[in-house]
N, C-alpha and C positions, 0 to 999 in steps of 0.2 A: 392802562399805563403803557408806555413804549417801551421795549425793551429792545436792548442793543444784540449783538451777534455773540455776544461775550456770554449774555446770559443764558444763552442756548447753545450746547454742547453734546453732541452724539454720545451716546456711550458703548452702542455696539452697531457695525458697519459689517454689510454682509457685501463683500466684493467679487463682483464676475466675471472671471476670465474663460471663457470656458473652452477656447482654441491651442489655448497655449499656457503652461506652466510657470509660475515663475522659479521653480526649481529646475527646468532647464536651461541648458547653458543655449546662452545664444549666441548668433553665429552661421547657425543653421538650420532647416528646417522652417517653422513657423515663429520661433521663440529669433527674440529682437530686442528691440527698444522698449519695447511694451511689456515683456520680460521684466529688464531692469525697473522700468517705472513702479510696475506693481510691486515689488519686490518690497524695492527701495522707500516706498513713500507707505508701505504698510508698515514699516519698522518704527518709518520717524511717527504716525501717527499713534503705534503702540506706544511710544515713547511719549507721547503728550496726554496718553492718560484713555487713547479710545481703542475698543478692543474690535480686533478684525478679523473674519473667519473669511477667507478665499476658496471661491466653488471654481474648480477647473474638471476637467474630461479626463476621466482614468483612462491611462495606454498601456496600462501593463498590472496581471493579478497581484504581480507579488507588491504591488506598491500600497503601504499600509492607506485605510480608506481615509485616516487625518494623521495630518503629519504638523507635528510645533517647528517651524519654522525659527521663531522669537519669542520673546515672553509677548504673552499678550497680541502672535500672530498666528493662527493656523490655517493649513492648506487641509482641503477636504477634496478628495476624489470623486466625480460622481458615474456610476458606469451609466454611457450611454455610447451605443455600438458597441463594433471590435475591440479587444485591448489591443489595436496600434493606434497608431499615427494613421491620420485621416489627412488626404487633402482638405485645403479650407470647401472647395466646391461640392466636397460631399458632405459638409457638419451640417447645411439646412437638414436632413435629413433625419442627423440627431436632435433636433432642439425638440422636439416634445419629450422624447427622453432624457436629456437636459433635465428640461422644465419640470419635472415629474420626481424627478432625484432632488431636485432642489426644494420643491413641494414639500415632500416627506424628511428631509431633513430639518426642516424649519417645524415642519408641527410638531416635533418630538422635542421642542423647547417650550417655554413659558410662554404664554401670550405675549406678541407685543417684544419678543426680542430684541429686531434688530429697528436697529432708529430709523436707517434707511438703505437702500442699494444702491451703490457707484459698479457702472457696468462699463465694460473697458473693449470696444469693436463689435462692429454692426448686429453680430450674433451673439453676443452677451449683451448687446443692449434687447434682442428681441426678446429675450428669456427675462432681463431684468424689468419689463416691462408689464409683464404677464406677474410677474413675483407681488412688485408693487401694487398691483391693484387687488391680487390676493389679501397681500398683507396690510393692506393703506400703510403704507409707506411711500415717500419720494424717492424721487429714481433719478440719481445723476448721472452723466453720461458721458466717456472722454472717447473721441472718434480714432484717434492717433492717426488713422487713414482713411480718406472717405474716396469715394469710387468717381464720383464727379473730375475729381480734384486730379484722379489717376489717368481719364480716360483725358482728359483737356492735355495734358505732356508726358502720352504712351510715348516710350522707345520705342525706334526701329524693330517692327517685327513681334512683340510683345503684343499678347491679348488685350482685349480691351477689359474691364473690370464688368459683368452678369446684370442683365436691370435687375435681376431679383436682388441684387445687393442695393442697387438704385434704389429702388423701392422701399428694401429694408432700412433703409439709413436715413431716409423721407419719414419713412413713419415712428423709428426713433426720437428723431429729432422731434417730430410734433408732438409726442410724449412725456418725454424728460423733464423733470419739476424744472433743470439746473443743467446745463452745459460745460463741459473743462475745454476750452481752448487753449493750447497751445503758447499761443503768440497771436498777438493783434493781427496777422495775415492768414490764420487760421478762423478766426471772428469772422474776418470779412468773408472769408469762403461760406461759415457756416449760413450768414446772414444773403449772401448774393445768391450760390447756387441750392440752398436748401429753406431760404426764407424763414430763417430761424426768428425768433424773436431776439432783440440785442439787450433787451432786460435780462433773458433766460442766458446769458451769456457770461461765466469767467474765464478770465481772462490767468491763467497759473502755468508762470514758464516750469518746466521740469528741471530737474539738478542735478551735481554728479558731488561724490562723494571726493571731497577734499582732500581728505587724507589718505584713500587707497592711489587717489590720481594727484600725485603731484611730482616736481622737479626732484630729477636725481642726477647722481652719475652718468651720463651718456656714453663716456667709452667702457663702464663697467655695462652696463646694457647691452652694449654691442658688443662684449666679448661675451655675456651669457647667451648669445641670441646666433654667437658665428657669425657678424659683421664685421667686416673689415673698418678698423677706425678713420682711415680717409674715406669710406664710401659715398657716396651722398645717398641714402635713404628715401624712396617715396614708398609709402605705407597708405593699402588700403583696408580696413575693418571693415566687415558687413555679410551679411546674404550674397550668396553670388547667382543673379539673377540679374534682365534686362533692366530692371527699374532703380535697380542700384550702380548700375553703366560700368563696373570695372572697366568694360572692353576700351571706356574714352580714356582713361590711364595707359591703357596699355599701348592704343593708337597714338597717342601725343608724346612716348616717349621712344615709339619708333622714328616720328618725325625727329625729336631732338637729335637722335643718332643718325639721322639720314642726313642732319643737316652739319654733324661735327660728327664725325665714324668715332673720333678718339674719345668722346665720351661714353663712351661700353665701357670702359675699363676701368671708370666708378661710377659707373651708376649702379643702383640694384631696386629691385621693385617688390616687395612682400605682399602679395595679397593674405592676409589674414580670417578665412570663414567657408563657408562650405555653400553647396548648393541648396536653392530654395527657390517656390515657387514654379515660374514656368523656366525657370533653371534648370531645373531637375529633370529635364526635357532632353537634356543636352550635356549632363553633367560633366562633360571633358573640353564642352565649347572654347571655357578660355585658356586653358592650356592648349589647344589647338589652336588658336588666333595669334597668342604668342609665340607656336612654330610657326605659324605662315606669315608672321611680322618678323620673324627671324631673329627674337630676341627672349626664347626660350631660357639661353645660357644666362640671363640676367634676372628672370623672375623667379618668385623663391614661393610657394603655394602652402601655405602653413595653416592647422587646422585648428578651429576654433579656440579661443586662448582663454583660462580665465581670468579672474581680475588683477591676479598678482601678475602677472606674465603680461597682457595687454600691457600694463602699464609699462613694464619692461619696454613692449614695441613702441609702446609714445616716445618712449623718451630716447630711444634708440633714433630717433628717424630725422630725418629733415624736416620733413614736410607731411602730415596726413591728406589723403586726397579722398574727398566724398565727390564725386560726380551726379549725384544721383539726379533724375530727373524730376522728382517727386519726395520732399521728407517734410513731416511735418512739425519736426524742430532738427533732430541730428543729434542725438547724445553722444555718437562717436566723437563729433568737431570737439564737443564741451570735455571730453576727456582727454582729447589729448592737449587743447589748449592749457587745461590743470596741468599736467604735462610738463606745461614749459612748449609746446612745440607747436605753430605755424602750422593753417589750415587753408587748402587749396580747395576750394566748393563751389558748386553751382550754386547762381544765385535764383532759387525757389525756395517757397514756405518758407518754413522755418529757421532755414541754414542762415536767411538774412537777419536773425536774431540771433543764431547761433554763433555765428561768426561776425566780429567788428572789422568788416571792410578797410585794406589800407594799417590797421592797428594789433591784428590780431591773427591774421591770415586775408588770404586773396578772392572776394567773390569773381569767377566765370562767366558773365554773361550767355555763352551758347554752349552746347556742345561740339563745337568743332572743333577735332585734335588739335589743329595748328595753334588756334587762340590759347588751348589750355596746354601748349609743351612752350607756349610764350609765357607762361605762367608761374608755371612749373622752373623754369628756368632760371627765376626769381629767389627761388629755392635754394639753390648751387650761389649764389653770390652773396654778399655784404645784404643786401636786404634781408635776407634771410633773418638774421640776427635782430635788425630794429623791430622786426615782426615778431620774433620769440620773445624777446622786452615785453612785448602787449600781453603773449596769450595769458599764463595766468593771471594778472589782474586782470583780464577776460571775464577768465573763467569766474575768478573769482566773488563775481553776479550774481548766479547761479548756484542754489544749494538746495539738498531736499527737506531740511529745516524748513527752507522759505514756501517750497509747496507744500509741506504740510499742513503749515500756517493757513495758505491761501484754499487749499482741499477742506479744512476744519471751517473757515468764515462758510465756505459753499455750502457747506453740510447744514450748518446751522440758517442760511437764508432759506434751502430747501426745506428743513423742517419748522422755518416759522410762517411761511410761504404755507406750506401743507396745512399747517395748521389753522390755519390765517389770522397768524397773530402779526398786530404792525411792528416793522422794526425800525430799525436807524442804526446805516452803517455809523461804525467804527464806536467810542464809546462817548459817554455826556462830557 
């Protein structure tokens, strides 16, 4: 008999992050978007009835070895290395140790635990790999970032992404019962540069939480925050590193002052997040670039926010600016458009689903300052406004309800896939 996706349902999901925590705050460091994802879509998935035990990399003794996050979510520690913080270029090193922690945590349950593994960047995918065929179970897979993708629109100056990571994400992907894509231009990467199979592919945008990210007060904002209520606002969130380009905000709104001196005396520019990656190289870079742009007195460097205060800064702002040269959707765009606020982005990956072109905020075509302070500039006038009309029903697309939905059908195609029992999507 055929059975639909409905009649197959996980009940326990063993998920692997094992770079990075979702109990840290992101912003900086390695914790990001992928953070929140996990986070976020472990909760709603407890909330629909399936239970999730998350394996990450202990960085510190004192932190209990499982910690309940939510009902029905828990984080598990597993020591492999130092208890710090690791470059990502040193953790190949840890994955047998990894592997080996997660090994013995799994046999010290009941046969046949977990239904399956969702592994979350290239080295939880190697370790969820190795688990799966321990445990016969299917291994699904979300890239968030893949090295192809990085190396094809490196910034100026910016390392290129390791072939061992090439390699590693080659042999993921051959692997994985089930793929999470992003966004349909996330597919086509997986399928162009990694010759994925487009069977093995879902397709599950990520979400942002409605109610912690939505319209408020704006000049109540920008007095909790020390903004002047005539300012105009451009707000950058994120990692401060090459791959995230702050430096193209800060060069584009040198231009705009270069080009009218009198706008210094409202404009103001927040960068919101801390050094990361090959950032951390340089940790002072962009505040030095802002002295040698001469526009130090207007940038405001404010250190990783959490959810209540972010939101604060959305809704403070004119405009959020992602520059980034590479994202594989943008959750910053999708929160602050909840927001109520206008998004100034480069048009790569995922931002072109993140952001509604014209409706919701402004795709970028290049990175060159001039284009993006002609943009920006959009920002300070009457358009402004017709653009904030858009963002939250934007956003409002967008929910982690709806990926959980889409994560639960994938779980259940992977396990009837594995099993190889026939299905038929949706119901009779």
């Amino acid at each position: 008999m055929t059975r639909t996706l409905r009649d197959i349902r996980p009940r326990r999901v063993a998920v692997v992050s094992l770079h990075t925590s979702p109990l840290d705050q992101p912003g900086t460091g390695d914790a990001g978007g992928l953070n929140v994802y996990v986070l976020e879509t472990s909760r709603r998935l407890a909330a629909a009835g399936v239970q999730v035990e998350i394996f990450t990399r202990a960085v510190s003794s004192s932190m209990p070895t499982t910690v309940e996050l939510a009902p029905g979510v828990s984080v598990t520690h597993l020591r492999a290395g130092p208890f710090e913080e690791l470059p990502k270029e040193d953790l190949p090193a840890q994955l047998c140790a990894f592997s080996a922690g997660l090994l013995r945590a799994e046999a010290g349950r009941p046969p046949g635990w977990f239904d399956l593994i969702h592994s979350h960047y290239w080295l939880s995918g190697q370790v969820g790999w190795l688990a799966s065929e321990r445990w016969d179970v299917p291994l699904v897979h979300s890239m968030h970032t893949m090295a192809k993708v990085k190396n094809l629109e490196l910034a100026a100056g910016d390392r290129p992404e390791p072939q061992v990571r090439v390699i590693g994400e080659e042999q993921v992907v051959d692997h994985a019962s089930r793929l999470i894509a992003n966004t349909g231009d996330e597919a086509a990467q997986l399928k162009d540069l990694y010759a994925a199979s487009p069977y093995a592919i879902d397709v599950v945008h990520p979400g942002v939480d409605l109610s912690v990210f939505s319209p408020g007060d704006r000049l109540a904002a920008r007095a909790a925050l020390g903004i002047k209520p005539g300012a105009h606002l451009l707000l950058f969130v994120g990692r401060i590193q090459p791959l995230k380009a702050p430096d193209v905000l800060l060069r584009a709104v040198a231009r705009m002052i270069e080009a009218d001196p009198s706008r210094r005396e409202e404009l103001v520019v927040a960068i919101c997040g801390g050094p990361s990656g090959s950032g951390l190289e340089h940790p002072t870079a962009l505040a030095d670039l802002a002295a040698s742009l001469g526009i130090a007195d207007i940038v405001r460097f404010e250190p990783p926010a959490d959810r209540a205060r972010l939101a604060e800064w959305y809704r403070a702002a004119d405009a959020t600016v992602v520059p980034s040269y590479s994202e594989s959707f943008g959750l910053v765009a999708i929160e602050s458009q909840a927001c109520g606020t206008p998004v100034v982005a480069a048009s790569v990956g995922g931002l072109r689903t993140a952001v509604a072109d014209g409706r919701s905020g402004l795709l970028v075509a290049s990175h060159d300052p001039g284009e993006w302070a002609r943009a920006l500039q959009c920002m300070t006038t009457g358009e402004r406004q017709r653009l904030a009309d858009g963002a939250r029903p934007h956003a409002e697309g967008f929910s982690w309800d709806a990926t959980a939905r889409g994560l639960i059908d994938s779980y259940a195609q992977a396990i009837g896939e594995h099993a190889a029992l026939p299905l038929a999507i949706g119901t009779p």
